[in-house]
Each structure stands twice: as C-alpha cells, then as structure tokens.
C-alpha positions as CSV (number, residue, x, y, z in Angstrom):
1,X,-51.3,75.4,-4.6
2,X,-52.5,72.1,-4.9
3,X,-55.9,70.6,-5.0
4,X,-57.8,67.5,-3.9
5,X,-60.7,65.6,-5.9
6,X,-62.4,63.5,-3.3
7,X,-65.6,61.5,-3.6
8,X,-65.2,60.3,-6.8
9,X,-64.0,56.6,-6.0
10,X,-63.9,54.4,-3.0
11,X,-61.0,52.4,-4.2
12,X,-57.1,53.6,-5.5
13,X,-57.2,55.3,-8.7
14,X,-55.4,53.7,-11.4
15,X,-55.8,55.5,-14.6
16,X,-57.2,59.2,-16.1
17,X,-57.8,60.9,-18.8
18,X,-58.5,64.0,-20.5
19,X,-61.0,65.6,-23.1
20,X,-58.9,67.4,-25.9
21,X,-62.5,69.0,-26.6
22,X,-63.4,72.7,-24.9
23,X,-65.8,71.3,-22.5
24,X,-62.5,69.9,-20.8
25,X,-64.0,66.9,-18.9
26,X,-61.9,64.6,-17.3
27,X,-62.7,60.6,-16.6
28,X,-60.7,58.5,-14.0
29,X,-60.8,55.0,-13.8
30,X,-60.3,52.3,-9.9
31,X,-60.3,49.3,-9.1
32,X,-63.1,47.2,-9.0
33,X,-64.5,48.8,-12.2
34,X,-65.3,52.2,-11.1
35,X,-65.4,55.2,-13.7
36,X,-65.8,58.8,-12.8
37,X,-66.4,61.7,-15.5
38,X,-65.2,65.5,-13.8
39,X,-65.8,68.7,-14.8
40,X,-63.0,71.3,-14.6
41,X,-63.7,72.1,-11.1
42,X,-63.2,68.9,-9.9
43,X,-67.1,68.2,-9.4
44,X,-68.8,65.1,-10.4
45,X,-70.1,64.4,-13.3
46,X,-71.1,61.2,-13.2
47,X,-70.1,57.3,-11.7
48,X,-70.3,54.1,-13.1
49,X,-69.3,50.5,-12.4
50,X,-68.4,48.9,-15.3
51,X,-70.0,45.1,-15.7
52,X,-67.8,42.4,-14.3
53,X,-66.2,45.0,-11.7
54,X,-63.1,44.6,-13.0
55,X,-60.2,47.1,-12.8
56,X,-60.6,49.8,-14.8
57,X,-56.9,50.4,-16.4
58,X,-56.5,52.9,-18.5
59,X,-59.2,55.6,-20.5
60,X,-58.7,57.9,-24.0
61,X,-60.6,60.2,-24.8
62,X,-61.7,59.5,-28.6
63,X,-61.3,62.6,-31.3
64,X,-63.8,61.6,-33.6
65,X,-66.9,61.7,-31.3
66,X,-66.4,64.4,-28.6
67,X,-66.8,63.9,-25.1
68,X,-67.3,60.2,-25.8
69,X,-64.6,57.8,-24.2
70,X,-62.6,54.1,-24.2
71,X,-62.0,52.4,-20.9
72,X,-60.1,49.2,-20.9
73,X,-61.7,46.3,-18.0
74,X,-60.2,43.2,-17.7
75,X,-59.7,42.2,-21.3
76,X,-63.1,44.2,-22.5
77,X,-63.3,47.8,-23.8
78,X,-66.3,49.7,-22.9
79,X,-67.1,52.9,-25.0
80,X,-69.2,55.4,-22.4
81,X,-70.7,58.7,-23.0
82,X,-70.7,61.2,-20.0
83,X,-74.2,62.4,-21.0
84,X,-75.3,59.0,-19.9
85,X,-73.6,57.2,-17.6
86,X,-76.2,54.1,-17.0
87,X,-74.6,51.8,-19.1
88,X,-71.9,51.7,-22.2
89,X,-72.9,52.8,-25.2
90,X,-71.0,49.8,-26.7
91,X,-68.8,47.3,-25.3
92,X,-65.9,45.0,-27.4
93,X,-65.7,41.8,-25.1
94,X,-62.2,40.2,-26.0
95,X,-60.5,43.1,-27.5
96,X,-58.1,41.2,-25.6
97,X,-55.9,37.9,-24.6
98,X,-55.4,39.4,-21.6
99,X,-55.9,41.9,-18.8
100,X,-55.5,45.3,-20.5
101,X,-53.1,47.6,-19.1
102,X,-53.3,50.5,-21.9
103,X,-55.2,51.9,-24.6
104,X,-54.0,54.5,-27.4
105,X,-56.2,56.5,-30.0
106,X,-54.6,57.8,-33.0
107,X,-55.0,61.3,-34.0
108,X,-58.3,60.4,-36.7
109,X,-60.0,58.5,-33.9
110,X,-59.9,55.7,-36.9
111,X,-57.9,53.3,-34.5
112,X,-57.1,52.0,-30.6
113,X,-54.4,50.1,-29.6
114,X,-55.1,47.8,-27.0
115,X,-51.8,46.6,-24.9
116,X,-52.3,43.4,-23.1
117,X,-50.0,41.1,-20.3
118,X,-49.8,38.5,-23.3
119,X,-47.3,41.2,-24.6
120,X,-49.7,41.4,-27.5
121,X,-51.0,44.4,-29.0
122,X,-54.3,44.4,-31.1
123,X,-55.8,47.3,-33.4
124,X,-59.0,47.8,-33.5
125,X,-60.7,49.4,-36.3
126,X,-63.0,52.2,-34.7
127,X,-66.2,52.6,-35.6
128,X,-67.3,48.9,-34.7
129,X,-64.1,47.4,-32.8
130,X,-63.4,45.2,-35.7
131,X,-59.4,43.6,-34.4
132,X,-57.6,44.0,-38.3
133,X,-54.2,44.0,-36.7
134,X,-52.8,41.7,-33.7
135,X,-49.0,42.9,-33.1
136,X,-46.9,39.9,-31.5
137,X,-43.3,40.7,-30.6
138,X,-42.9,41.8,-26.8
139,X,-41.9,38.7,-24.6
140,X,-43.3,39.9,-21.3
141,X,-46.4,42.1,-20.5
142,X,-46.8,45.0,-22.7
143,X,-47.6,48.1,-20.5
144,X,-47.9,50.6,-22.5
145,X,-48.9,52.1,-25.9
146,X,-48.5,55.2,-28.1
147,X,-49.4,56.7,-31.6
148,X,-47.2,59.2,-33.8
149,X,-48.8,62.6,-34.0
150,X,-49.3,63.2,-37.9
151,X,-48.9,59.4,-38.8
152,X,-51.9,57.6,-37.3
153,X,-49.6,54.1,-38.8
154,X,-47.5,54.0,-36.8
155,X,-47.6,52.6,-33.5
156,X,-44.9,52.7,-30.8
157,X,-45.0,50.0,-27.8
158,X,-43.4,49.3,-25.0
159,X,-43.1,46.5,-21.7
160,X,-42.0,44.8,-19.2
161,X,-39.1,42.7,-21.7
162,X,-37.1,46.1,-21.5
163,X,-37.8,46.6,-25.7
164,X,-39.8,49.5,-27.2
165,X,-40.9,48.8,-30.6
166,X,-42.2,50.9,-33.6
167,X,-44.6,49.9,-35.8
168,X,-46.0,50.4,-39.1
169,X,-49.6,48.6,-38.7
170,X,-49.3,47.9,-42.8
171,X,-47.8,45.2,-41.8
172,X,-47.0,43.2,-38.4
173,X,-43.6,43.1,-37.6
174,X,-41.8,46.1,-35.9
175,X,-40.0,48.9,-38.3
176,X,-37.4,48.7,-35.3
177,X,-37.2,47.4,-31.5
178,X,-34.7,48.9,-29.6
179,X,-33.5,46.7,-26.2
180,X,-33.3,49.3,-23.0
181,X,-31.0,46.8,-21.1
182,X,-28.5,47.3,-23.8
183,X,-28.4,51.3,-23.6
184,X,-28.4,50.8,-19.7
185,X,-25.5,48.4,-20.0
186,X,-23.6,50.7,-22.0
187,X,-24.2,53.9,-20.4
188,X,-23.9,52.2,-16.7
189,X,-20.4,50.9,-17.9
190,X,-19.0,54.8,-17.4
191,X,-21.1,55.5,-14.3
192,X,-21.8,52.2,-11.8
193,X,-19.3,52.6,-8.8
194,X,-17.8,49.2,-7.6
195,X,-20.7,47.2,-5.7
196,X,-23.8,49.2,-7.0
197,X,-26.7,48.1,-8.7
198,X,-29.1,49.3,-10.9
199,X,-32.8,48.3,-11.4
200,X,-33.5,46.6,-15.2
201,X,-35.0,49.0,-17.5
202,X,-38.7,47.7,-17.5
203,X,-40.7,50.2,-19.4
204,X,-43.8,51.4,-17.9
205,X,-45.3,53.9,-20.0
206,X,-44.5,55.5,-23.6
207,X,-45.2,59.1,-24.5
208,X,-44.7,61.1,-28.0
209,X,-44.3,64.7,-28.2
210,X,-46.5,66.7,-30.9
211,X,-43.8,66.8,-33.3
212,X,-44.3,63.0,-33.5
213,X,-40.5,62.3,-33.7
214,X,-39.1,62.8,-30.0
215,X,-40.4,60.0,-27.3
216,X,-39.7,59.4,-23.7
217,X,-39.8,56.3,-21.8
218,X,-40.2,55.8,-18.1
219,X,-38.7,52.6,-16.7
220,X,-37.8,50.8,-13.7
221,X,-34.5,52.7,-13.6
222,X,-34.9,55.8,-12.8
223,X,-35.0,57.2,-15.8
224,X,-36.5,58.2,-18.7
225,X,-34.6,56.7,-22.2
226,X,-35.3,59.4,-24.8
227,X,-35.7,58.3,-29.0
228,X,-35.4,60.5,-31.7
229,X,-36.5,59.2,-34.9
230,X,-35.8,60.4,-38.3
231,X,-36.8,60.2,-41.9
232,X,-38.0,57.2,-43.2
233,X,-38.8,56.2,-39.5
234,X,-35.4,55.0,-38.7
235,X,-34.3,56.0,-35.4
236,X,-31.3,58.3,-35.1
237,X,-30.6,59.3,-31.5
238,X,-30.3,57.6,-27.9
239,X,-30.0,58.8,-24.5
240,X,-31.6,59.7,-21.3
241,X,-32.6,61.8,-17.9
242,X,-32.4,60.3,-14.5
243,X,-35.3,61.6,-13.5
244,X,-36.1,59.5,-10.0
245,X,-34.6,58.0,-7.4
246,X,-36.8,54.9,-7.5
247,X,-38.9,53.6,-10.5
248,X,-40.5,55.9,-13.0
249,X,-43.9,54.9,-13.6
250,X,-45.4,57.9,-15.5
251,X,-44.0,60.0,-18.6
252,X,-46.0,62.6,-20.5
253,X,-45.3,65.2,-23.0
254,X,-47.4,68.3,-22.4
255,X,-48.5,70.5,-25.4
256,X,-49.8,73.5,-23.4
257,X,-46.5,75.0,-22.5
258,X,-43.8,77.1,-24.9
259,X,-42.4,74.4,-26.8
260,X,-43.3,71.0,-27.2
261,X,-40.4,69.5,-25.4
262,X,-41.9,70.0,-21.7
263,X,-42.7,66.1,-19.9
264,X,-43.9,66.0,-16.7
265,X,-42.7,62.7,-14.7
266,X,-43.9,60.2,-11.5
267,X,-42.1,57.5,-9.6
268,X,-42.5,55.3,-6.8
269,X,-40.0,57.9,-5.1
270,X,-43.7,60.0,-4.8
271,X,-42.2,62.9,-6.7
272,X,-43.2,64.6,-10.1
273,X,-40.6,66.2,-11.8
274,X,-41.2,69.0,-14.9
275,X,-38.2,68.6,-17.3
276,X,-37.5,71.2,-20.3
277,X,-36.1,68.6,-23.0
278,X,-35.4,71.4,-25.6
279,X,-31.8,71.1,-25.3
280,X,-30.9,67.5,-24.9
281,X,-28.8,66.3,-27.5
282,X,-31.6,63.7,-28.3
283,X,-34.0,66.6,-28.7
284,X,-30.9,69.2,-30.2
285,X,-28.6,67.5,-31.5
286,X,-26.1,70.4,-32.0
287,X,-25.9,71.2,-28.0
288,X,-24.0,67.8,-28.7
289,X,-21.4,68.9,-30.4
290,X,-20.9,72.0,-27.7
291,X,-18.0,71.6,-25.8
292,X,-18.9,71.6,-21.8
293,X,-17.3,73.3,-19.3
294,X,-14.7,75.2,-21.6
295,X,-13.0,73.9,-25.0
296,X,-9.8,72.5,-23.2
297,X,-12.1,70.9,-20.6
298,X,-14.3,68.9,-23.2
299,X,-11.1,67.6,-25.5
300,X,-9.5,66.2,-21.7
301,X,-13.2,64.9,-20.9
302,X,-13.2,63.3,-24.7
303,X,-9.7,62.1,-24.7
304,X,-10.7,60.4,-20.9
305,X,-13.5,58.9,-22.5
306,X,-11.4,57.0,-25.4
307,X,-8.9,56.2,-23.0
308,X,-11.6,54.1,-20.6
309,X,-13.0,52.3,-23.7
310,X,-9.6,50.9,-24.2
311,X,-9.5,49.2,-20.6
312,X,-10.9,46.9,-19.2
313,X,-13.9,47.0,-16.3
314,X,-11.3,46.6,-13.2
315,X,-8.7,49.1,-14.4
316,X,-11.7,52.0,-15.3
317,X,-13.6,50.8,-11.8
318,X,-10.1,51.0,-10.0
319,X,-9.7,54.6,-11.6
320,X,-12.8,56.2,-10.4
321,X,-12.0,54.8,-6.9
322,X,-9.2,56.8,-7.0
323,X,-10.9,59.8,-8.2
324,X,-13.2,59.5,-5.1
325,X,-10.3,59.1,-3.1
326,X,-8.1,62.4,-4.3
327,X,-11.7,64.1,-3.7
328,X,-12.2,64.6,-7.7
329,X,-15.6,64.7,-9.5
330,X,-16.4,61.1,-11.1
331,X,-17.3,60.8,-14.5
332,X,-20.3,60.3,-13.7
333,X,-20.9,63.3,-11.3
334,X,-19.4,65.4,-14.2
335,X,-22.0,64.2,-16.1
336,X,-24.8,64.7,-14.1
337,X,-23.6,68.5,-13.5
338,X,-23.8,69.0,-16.8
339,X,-27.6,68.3,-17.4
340,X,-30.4,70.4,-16.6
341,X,-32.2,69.6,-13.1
342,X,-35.9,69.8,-13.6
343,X,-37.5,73.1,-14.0
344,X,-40.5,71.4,-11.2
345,X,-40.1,68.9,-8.6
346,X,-42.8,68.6,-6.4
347,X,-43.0,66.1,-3.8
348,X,-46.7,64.3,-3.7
349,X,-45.3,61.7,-0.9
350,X,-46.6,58.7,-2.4
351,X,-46.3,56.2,-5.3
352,X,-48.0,57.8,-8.3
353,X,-50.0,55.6,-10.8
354,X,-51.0,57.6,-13.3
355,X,-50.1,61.5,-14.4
356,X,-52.2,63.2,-17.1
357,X,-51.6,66.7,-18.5
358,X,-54.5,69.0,-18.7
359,X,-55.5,72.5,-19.0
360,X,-58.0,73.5,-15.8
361,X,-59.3,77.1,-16.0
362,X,-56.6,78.1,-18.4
363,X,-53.8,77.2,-16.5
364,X,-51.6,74.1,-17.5
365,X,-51.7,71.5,-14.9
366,X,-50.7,68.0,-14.2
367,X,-53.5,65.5,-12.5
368,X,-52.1,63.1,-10.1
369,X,-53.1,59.6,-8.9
370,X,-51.8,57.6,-6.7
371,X,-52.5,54.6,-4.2
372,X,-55.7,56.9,-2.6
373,X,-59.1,57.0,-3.8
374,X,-58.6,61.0,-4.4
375,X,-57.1,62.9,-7.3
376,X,-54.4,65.6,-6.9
377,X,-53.9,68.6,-8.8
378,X,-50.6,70.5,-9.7
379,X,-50.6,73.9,-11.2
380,X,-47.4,74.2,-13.7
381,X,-46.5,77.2,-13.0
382,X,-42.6,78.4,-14.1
C-alpha cells in the first residue's frame, strides 16, 4: 500500500537521498533551495533553505561521517548535518562551472563527483573540497554521475550528448566512452516499422550494481542500455530493456533484495517498473547462447537475422510489412516476447524526478518524487 510524505516542502521535489547508516534517515531536496531530513516514518526531521535559494539538485549521503550529507545548489555544495539544521556545516562555493545536476560519493567517502551543464565533471578531494581532478569530455550537459563499488577510481558519467564514459581519475581522459545513438541505431535497424520514430538516447541518470561491473542507463528512449565491463575495465557486453513508454528519467540498482541484479525504474510515462536483470545476456552471458523458443526455432531466427544484414533498409522494411500483413509476429515482437516483463509495475500517474531505494521498517522500498511537493512510498513486495 502506498504512502504519502506531506509537509516537508512547498515546492516539487527534485532529488532524495538515503542514509546507508542504521538510523536510516532520509534527506530530500526542492526547488528554491529547500532541504528536508525524514525519519523512517516519514516525520520530519528537520528543514532548511539553503543560502541563495537555489534549487537544490541532487543529495548523497557521505560514508565517512554518518548521518552527515552533500547537497548540490546552483553550482555550490553545502555539507549539512541533521543534528543541526541552522546552517551548513561547510559549504564549497564553485565546486562548479555550472548549475549542478548530480553528485556521487565513492565507497571511502574520500571523493564526490560533481556533474555540471558545462558537461564537466570535477572531483573533489573530501575532507576539505579541494577540486584535484576536472574531467572534460561530454559535449552537452552532464546529468548524471556514478562510482564503481570496490574501485573508488573509477568514475562512470553520463549526459545529454547520448555518451557514457568511464573513467580512471589517475588520469583525465576516459578508459572508454561508448555513444548510445550508435547502439540505438543498430538495434532500431531490426525493429523501427516504416514511418516510426524513436526519441535520441539522452542519458538521464547512471546506476552501478554492487558487483561494480553491471550498469544501467536510463535515457530518453525508453529504455535502459545495460554495460558490462570486464577485466582490466574494458567493456565487454551491450544491450538493453524497454522499460517505458515515454522517457526514462530514473534507474537504480537496489541491494536489499536476493541478488544484486534488481533496478527499480521511472519515466515521464508516470510508472515505476521493478526489473529482475539476473538473466539478461548482458548480466548472464550464457542465457545468450540458449536457443529461444526451441533449437530449430532459434537456427531459423539466426539464419533470418544474417539474411536481413545482407539487405538493404527498403527490402528488410518491405519484409516486415509483409509479416504484419500475413498476420506473423515481427522481429521485433519476437523479440520483445522473449524478454522478461517487469516483476513490478506500478502506475504513480505522474512524471517522476527522482527514485531512491531504501529500506523503511525492514521492508525494501522505493521512494518516489515527482512534480508535487509530497514524497511517495512503494513497498517492493514480490
């Protein structure tokens, strides 16, 4: 049954964040600056306004110092402490170029990431908020940013120029960028029907699972492009889930459920999607090799698939407009058979902005915001 936080803000909601420590507080950041601290009830901690009233876009919750938290304003981080809510305990004016739309920790508390609409990315040495590296590779606004679990060096990034990027912060060019437009382009080359469009592949938010090799992408698609990288950081597998009708906004791994490879989901279609990844061949790479559908049926699907490579756009688009005419599944409707739906779908009814995992009371949930000035609350339950 789901819950509503209320009272907290007066303005939309725009970004939250939870505690990894027992006490379990959560912090939600609105516009105009405003910062609330929750307990795991949903009452109120504490409010703040943060100096200069400017949007507050995105809070962490740091490792090293519990309870203690980042949230990014304008192009200013403000470190605040629930126990006192008067005023930060320290703010780093300029961590910046630009606005800030995302901050990352890494897993020592020894680093945050600031992401900026520059399409820069800064490190800042934590204690202090000292900048030692300034990442510049992203062409358009970078929206969002992410840390490997187990290798606080590397940095993953990821924006509105369609590119996510992986970084070793020893030095300040990318180990690898890969460009979403091109996996699009080739996956939408065996699915688009004559006359349809798909949206570009702007990324809004990056999320690693707690193995530190497997991440998911939401983008402007629809989907969520899934990486798997290897040894040596080199990325070894492609692919991806179409998770929403509209945009997806919001992608997050959750680590309180069996297996690592749960991510919860939001779009601007206002519905948030649980997926069990555990058997994608990104994730699995031998339920790759598993013929679908029978051993004859996959060799005929295979064989189809070599054949279309070999022609060209109007002879494969003319074939599947016969297949819809004889009344036989696309490749593209085969395809989509084949994958898992989502194990959750739940529709919230309105554009969500932010979706953070947490455990409430014991019970996995997700926390939802979205254009109102009120949190909402999901159980998980399977």
């Amino acid at each position: 049954m789901a819950r509503q936080w209320s009272e907290g803000h007066s303005t939309s909601i725009l970004c939250i964040g939870a505690s990894p420590g027992s006490d379990g507080l959560l912090a939600s950041g609105s516009e105009g600056g405003e910062v609330t601290v929750w307990s795991q009830d949903g009452t109120i901690i504490g409010r703040l306004v943060l100096p200069g009233e400017e949007d507050s876009t995105s809070v962490v919750f740091s490792p090293a110092a519990p309870g203690h938290f980042y949230v990014s304003h304008g192009d200013k981080v403000s470190l605040l402490d629930p126990r006192n809510l008067k005023s930060p305990v320290e703010e780093f004016g300029g961590a910046a170029e630009e606005e800030i739309n995302a901050l990352a920790l890494n897993e020592t508390g020894s680093a945050l990431a600031v992401a900026d609409d520059s399409g820069a990315v800064r490190v800042l040495e934590l204690p202090g908020g000292k900048v030692c590296r300034t990442l510049r590779r992203h062409t358009n606004i970078c929206s969002s940013v992410a840390f490997r679990p187990h290798r606080p060096n590397n940095l993953l990034s990821a924006g509105l120029d369609m590119q996510v990027m992986l970084w070793g912060l020893q030095k300040t060019r990318p180990l690898w960028i890969v460009n979403l437009q091109d996996a699009a382009d080739e996956e939408d080359s065996h699915q688009r029907h004559p006359g349809q469009l798909f949206n570009p592949p702007l990324v809004h938010c990056v999320s690693v699972a707690s193995c530190g090799n497997i991440l998911g992408c939401a983008a402007e698609d629809g989907r969520v492009h899934l990486m798997r990288i290897g040894s040596g950081s080199k990325l070894e597998q492609q692919g991806s889930v179409k998770a929403h009708s509209q945009g997806a906004s919001q992608a997050s791994f959750l680590r309180s459920l069996s297996h690592p490879y749960w991510l919860v989901t939001g779009g601007n279609d206002g519905q948030v999607t649980l997926w069990d990844l555990s058997r994608h061949p990104v994730v699995s790479p031998e339920t790759k090799s598993k013929p679908q559908g029978g051993g004859r049926r996959g060799k005929i699907k295979a064989k189809r698939k070599v054949q279309d490579a070999s022609k060209n756009p109007s002879e494969a688009g003319a074939e599947r407009g016969e297949a819809e005419e004889e009344g036989r599944p696309t490749e593209e409707e085969e395809e989509q058979q084949q994958l898992p739906g989502p194990k959750l779908s739940i529709s919230h009814g309105d554009k969500i902005n932010w979706l953070c995992p947490a455990v409430l009371s014991g019970e996995p949930s997700v926390v939802v915001a979205d254009q109102s000035s009120s949190l909402t609350i999901y159980p998980l339950t399977l």
